[in-house]
C-alpha positions in Angstrom: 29.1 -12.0 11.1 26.5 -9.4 13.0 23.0 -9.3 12.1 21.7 -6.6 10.3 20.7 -3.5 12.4 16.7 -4.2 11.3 17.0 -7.5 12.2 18.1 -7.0 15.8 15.6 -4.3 16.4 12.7 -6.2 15.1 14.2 -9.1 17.8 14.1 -11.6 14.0 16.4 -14.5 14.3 17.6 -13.7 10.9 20.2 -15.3 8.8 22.5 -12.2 7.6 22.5 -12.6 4.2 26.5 -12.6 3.2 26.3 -12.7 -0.5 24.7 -10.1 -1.7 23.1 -11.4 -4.9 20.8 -13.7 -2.1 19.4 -10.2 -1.0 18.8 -8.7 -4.5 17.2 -12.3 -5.0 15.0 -12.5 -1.8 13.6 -9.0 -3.0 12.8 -9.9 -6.5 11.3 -12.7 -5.5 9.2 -10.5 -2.9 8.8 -8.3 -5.7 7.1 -10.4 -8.2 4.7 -11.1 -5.3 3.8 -7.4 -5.0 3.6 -7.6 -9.1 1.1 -9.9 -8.9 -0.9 -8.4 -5.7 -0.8 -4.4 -7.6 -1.7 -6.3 -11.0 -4.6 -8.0 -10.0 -6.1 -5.0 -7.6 -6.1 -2.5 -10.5 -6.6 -4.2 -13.8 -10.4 -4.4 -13.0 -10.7 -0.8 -13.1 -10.0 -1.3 -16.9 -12.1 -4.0 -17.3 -15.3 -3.0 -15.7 -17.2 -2.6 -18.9 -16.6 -6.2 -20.1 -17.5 -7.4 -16.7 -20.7 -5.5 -16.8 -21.5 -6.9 -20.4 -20.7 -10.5 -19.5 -22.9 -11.0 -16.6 -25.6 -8.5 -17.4 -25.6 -5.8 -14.9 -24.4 -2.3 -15.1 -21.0 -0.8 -15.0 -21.7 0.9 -11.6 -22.7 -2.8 -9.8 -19.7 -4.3 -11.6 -18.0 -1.5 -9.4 -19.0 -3.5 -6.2 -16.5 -6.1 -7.0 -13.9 -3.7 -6.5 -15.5 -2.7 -3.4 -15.4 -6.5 -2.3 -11.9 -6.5 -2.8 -10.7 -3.7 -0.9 -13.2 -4.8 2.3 -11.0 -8.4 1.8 -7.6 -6.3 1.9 -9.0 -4.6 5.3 -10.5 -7.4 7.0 -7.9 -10.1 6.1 -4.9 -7.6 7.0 -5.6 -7.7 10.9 -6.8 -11.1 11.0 -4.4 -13.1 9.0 -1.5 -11.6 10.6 -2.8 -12.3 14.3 -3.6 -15.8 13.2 -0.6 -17.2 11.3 1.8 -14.6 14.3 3.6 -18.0 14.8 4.5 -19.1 11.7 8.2 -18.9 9.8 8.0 -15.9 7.4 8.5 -17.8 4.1 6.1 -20.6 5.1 3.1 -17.8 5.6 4.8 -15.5 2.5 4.6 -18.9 0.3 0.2 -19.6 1.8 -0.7 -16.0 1.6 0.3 -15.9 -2.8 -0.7 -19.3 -2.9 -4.1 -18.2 -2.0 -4.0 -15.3 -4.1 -3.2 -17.3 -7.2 -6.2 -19.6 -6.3 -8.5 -16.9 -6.0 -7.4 -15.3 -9.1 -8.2 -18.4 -11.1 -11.5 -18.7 -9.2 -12.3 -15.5 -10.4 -11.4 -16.3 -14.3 -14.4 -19.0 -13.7 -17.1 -17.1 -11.5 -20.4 -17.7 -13.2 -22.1 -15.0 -12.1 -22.4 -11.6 -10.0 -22.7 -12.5 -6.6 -20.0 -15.7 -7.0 -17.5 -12.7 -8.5 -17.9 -10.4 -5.7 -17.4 -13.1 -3.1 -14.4 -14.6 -5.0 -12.8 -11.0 -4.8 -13.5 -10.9 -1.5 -11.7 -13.9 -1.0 -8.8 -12.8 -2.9 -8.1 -9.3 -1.3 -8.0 -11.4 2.2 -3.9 -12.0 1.7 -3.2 -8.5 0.5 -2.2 -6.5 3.3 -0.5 -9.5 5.4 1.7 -10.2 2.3 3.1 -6.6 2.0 3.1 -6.4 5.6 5.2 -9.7 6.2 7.2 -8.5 2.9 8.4 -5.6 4.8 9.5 -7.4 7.4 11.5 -9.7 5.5 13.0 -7.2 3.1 14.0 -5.2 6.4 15.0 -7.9 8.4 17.5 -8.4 5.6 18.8 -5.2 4.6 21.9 -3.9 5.2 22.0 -1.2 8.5 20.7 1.9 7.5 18.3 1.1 4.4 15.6 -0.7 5.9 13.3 1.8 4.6 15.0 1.7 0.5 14.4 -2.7 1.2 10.7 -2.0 1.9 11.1 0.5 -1.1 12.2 -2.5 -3.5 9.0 -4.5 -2.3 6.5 -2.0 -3.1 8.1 -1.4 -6.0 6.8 -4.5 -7.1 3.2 -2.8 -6.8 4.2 0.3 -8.3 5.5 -1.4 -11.2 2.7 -2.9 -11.9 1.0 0.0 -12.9 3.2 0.5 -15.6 3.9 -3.2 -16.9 1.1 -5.6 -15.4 -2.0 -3.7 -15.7 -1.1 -2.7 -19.0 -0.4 -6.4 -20.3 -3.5 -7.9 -18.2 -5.9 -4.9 -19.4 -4.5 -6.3 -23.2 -5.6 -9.7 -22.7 -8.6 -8.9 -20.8 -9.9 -6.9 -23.8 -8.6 -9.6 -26.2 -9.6 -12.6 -24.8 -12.1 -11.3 -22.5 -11.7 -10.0 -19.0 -11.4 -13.3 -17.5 -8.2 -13.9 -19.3 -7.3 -11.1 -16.8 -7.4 -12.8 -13.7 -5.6 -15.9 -15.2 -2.5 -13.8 -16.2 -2.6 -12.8 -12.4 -2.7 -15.9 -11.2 0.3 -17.2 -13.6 2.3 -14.1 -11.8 1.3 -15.3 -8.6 2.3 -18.9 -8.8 5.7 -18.0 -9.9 6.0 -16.0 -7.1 5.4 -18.7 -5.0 8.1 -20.5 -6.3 10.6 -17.5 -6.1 9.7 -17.1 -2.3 10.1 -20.9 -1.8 13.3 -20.9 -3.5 14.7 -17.5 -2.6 13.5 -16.4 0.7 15.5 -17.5 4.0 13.3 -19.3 6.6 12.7 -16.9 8.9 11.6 -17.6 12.3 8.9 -15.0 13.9 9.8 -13.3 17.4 10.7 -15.5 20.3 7.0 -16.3 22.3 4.8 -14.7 18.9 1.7 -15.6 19.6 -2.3 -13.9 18.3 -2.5 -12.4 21.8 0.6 -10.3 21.9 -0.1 -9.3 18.3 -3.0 -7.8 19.5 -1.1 -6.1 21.9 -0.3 -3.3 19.2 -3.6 -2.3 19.1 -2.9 -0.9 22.8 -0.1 1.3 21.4 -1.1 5.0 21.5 1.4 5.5 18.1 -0.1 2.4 16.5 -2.7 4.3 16.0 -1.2 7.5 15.3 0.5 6.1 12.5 -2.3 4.2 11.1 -4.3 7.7 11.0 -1.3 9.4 9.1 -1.8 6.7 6.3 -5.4 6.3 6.8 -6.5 10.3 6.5 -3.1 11.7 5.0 -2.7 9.7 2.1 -6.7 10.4 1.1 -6.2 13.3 -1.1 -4.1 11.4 -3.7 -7.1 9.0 -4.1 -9.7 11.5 -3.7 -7.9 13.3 -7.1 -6.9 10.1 -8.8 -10.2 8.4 -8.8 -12.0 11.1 -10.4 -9.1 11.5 -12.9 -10.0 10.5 -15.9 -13.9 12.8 -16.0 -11.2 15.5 -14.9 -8.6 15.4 -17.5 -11.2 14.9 -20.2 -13.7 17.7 -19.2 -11.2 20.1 -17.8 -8.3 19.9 -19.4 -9.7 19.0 -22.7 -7.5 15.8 -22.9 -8.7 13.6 -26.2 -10.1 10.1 -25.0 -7.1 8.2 -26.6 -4.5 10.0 -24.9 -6.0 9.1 -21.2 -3.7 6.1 -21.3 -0.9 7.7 -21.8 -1.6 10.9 -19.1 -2.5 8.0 -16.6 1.5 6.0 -17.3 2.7 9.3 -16.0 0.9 8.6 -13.1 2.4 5.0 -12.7 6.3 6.8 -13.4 5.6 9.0 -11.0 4.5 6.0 -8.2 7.9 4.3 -9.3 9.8 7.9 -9.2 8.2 8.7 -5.2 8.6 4.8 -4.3 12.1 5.0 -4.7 13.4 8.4 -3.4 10.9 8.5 -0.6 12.7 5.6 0.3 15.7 6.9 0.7 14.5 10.1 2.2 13.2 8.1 5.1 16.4 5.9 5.7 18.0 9.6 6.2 15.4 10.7 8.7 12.1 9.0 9.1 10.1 11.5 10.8 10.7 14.6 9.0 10.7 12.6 5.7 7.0 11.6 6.5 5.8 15.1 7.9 7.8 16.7 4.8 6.2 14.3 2.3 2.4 15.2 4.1 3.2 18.8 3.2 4.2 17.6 -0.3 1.2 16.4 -1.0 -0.7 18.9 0.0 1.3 21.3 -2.0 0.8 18.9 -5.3 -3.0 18.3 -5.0 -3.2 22.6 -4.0 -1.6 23.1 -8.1 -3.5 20.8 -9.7 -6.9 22.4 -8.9 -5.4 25.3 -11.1 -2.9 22.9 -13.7 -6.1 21.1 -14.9 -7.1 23.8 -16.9 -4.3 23.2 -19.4 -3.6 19.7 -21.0 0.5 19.8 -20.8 0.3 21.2 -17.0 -2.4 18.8 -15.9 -0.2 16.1 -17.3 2.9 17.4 -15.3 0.4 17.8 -12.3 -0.6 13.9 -13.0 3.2 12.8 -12.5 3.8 14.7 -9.5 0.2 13.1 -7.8 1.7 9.5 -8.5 4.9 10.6 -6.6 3.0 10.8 -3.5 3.1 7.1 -2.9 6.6 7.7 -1.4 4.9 7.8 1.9 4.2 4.5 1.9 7.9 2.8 2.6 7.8 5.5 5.8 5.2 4.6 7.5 5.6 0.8 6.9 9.0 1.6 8.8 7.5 4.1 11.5 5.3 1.4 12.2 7.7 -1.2 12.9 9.5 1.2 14.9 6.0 1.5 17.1 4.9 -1.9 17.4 7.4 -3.6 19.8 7.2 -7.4 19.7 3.8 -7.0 17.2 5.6 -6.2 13.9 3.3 -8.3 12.0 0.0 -7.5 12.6 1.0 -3.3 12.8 3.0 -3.9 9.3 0.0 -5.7 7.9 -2.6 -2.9 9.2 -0.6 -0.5 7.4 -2.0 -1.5 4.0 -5.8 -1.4 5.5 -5.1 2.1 6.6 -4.1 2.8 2.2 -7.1 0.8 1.8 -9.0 3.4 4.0 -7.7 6.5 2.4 -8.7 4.7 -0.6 -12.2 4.7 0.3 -12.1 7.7 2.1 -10.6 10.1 -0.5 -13.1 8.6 -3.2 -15.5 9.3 -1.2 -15.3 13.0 -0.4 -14.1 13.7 -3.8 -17.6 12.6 -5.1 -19.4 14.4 -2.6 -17.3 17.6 -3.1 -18.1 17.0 -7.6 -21.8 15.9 -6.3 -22.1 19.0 -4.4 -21.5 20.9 -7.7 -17.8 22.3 -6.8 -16.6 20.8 -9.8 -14.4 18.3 -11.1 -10.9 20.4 -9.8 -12.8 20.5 -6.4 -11.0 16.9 -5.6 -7.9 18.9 -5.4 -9.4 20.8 -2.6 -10.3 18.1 -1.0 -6.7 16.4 -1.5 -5.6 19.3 0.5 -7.6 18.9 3.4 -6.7 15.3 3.8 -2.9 16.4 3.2 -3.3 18.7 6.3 -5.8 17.0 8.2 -3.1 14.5 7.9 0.0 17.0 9.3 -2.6 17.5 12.0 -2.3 13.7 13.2 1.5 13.7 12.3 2.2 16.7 14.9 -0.4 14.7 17.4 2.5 12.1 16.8 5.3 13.8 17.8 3.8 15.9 20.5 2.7 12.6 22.1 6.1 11.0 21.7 7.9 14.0 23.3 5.5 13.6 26.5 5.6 10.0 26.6 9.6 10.8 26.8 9.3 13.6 29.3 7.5 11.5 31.6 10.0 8.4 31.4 12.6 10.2 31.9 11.1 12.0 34.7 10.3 8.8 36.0 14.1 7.6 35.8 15.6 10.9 37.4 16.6 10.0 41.0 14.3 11.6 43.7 11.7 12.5 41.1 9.3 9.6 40.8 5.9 10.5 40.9 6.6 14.3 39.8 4.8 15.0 37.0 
């Protein structure tokens, strides 16, 4: 039997996987790791008062230990993946939630401030590598032509989480108290690890992986490109989301009690974008990710005048969480970029949503600081949206020269013509 299309490109040695409940398997089990990963990343959010209360500081420096968290998720997404290049894909899947689960229930016992924030630290380091050596797997196994929906299925596991896990830890934390939290993650996690062991082909890496050809990516012009799509484009939804709660209450006139219930829209709408933007980009990456960029920016342009009214800010809420269907085509574009260093760009790809993360937060609050107002994050979404079409058509235009010249270089009696 032939390979799978994704894994002969990615040049995986990859077993193809001829029943096909071991491939609905494989991503559930790769699944319930990205369950555990989106569960544990956001349920703090929720929690930050308790935290606060518990080891005497204020909610705003119980904010650091998010902060710790996401600088784990950057730094450990490049390293990690350079380090462990040469390792089987299950073996490394298994270590990276392994370590998650353990720093999960570290957390649940951190005595104080300063032990918490290091603990996160610790914790976010296996983020990115996970989802980036995830996608590899799930599109290593897919059947030709839906590498992008198999990447889909893995971050659906995040997505998901926002709907199901975050709820159910949030519960506890507030029950049992917040460190209850982090010990509901770190249940999820271990029984991811024993999915992945059981479930999850072992993979070898590419023939001659090593740290330094890993690195090589980092020489790729599109590498980059990519990474400043995700990193700059995918801004605006966080610089509107993390102010959204102030917005819908003050703007919209939204009643405290019914936040919860605005913000699940926002999780449907994750799910709803996850899964066609998926599909989208098996049909035609590139115009699925510049068409998405202009999405967005179309989305974040409306709400700056739907937050005026509760039932169309609500609307406007869903359609911000559908954004996310980015992610599954750049995670792709990436791997179509990175030549023999598919792990470490797949990994960098979730440093670069860690980025806009930061990035869109923090031009939001300067724009709200600057006394624009609360719908002023909208603007701001927008920006980033087309800042981000602005690297996108960098992209393409660089592509099309890099073609140009190679096949300029190939014509007979033209070498050296520019």
């Amino acid at each position: 039997m032939n390979l799978p299309t994704a894994a002969a490109d990615s040049g995986h040695a990859v077993p193809s996987p001829t029943p096909s409940v071991n491939f609905v398997r494989a991503m559930l089990a790769l699944g319930v790791g990205g369950f555990a990963i989106g569960t544990g990343e956001f349920v703090i959010m929720g929690l930050l008062p308790e935290v606060a209360q518990d080891l005497a500081v204020s909610i705003p420096t119980a904010g650091h230990v998010i902060s710790a968290y996401a600088l784990g998720v950057v730094i450990g997404a490049p390293v990690l993946a350079v380090l462990a290049a040469s390792w089987h894909r299950r073996a490394l899947l298994v270590a990276l939630m392994a370590v998650f689960a353990a720093g999960n229930f570290a957390s649940a016992m951190a005595p104080g401030y300063l032990s918490l924030n290091l603990l996160r630290f610790f914790t976010g380091l296996p983020h990115g590598t996970y989802f980036g050596v995830a996608a590899l797997v799930a599109a290593a196994l897919a059947p030709p032509g839906r590498r992008a929906r198999a990447v889909g299925l893995v971050m659906l596991g995040l997505t998901g989480a926002t709907l199901v896990g975050v709820p159910i830890a949030a519960w506890l934390g507030q029950v049992f108290g917040w460190r209850a939290a982090f010990v509901f993650v770190g249940v999820i996690a271990l029984a991811a690890v024993v999915l992945l062991r059981r479930d999850i082909p072992d993979i070898a890496p590419v023939a001659g992986a090593s740290p330094w050809r890993e690195l090589g990516a980092l020489k790729r012009k599109q590498v980059w490109l990519t990474l400043g799509i995700g990193a700059i484009g995918f801004g605006g939804m966080f610089a509107v989301f993390s102010y959204i709660k102030p917005t819908l209450i003050e703007v919209a006139g939204l009643p405290l009690g019914a936040v919860p219930f605005v913000l699940a829209l926002f999780g449907l709408g994750m799910v709803a974008g996850n899964l066609v933007g998926a599909r989208l980009a098996d049909r035609a990456l590139m115009r699925t990710i510049g068409g998405l960029l202009a999405w967005s920016a179309v989305v974040l342009l409306v709400f700056t005048f739907a937050a005026h009214h509760v039932v169309t800010a609500a609307i406007s809420v869903f359609f911000i969480g559908t954004i996310v269907a980015i992610g599954p085509a750049l995670q792709i574009r990436l791997m179509d970029v990175a030549g023999d260093a598919q792990t470490l760009a797949a990994a960098l790809n979730h440093s670069a949503f860690n980025m806009a993360n930061a990035l869109g937060a923090w031009l939001g609050g300067v724009a709200i600081s600057a006394g624009l107002g609360w719908t002023s994050t909208g603007w701001v979404g927008v920006l980033l949206a087309l800042a981000g079409l602005a690297v996108f058509g960098w992209s393409l235009a660089s592509a099309k020269a890099d073609a140009r010249r190679a096949n300029g270089a190939a014509a007979p009696g033209r070498a050296g013509v520019r």
